[in-house]
Phi, psi and omega in degrees: 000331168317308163283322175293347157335287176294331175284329182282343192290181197225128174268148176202202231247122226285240260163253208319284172331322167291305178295339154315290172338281160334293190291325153313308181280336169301342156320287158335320196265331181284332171258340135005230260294321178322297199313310203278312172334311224265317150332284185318313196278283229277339155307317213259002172265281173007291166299329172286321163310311233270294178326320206265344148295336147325308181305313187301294178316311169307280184309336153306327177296318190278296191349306184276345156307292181275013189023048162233164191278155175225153180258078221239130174276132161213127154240092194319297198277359166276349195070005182261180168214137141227168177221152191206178171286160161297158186306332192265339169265019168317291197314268179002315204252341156317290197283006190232025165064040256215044193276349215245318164321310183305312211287313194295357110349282192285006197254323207285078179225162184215138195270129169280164176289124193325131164072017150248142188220165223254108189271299221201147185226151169221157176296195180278344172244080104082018172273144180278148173285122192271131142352322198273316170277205207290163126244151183251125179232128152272133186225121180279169176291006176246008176096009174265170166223190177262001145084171192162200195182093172255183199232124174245161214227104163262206193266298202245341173288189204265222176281106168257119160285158180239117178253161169205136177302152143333272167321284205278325198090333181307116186277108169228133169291126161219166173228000000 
């Protein structure tokens, strides 16, 4: 009866052995997580080009739709972009009694996200733009603008540029 005893007993898993265990995935979980953080940010600077090429690209689109001038705005320190009309066709839609248009114009603003930041601006001849004011990009009724270049920053990813032609108007992204 003795032996079978010994052979019934049950085996499991000792005190020591478990905390190895614990202690590998607290390892496993500690060089994770870094990783997956610095994903996130450099996802969420992406998404953010990608919105504010859009925007550009929108205004190009209605300026040729509408044969008005359209305007997109950054303002580092509201933290925002918007497009709204130029100042002449402000007047232009003034005088043509043409206010309900404007406002819905004036609405187009897009909030940056905590921890992306407007890092560098250059005009349409590649001079740089201090960051810190307005910067302005213009886009006309035949689909050229006034070209530029802006540069955005997230906390751990790297430099994304947005550039826009001159000549085309046309917006290509890079990082």
């Amino acid at each position: 009866m003795a032996a079978s005893d010994n052979t019934l007993q049950q085996r499991g898993f000792t005190l020591l052995e478990l905390l190895i265990v614990l202690m590998l995935i607290g390892v496993i979980t500690g060089l994770v997580t870094p990783k997956l953080g610095g994903s996130l940010s450099t996802l969420q600077v992406k998404t953010t080009v990608n919105k504010i090429s859009a925007m550009l690209r929108y205004a190009r689109n209605v300026a040729v739709t509408d044969q008005k001038t359209r305007v997109v705005s950054f303002d580092s320190e509201k933290r925002q972009i918007s497009l709204a009309l130029s100042e002449q066709a402000d007047i232009q839609s003034e005088r043509q009694g043409n206010q309900e248009r404007k406002k819905s114009y004036e609405q187009k603003v897009y909030q940056l996200p905590e921890g992306i930041s407007i890092e560098k601006a250059y005009d349409g001849r590649g001079l740089r733009v201090d960051a810190k004011k307005d910067f302005k990009l213009f886009f006309y009724p035949a689909g050229n603008s006034s070209g530029g270049e802006i540069v955005l920053k997230g906390q751990r990813a790297g430099l994304y540029r947005i550039r826009v032609n001159f000549i085309t108007g046309i917006i290509d992204v890079s990082d």
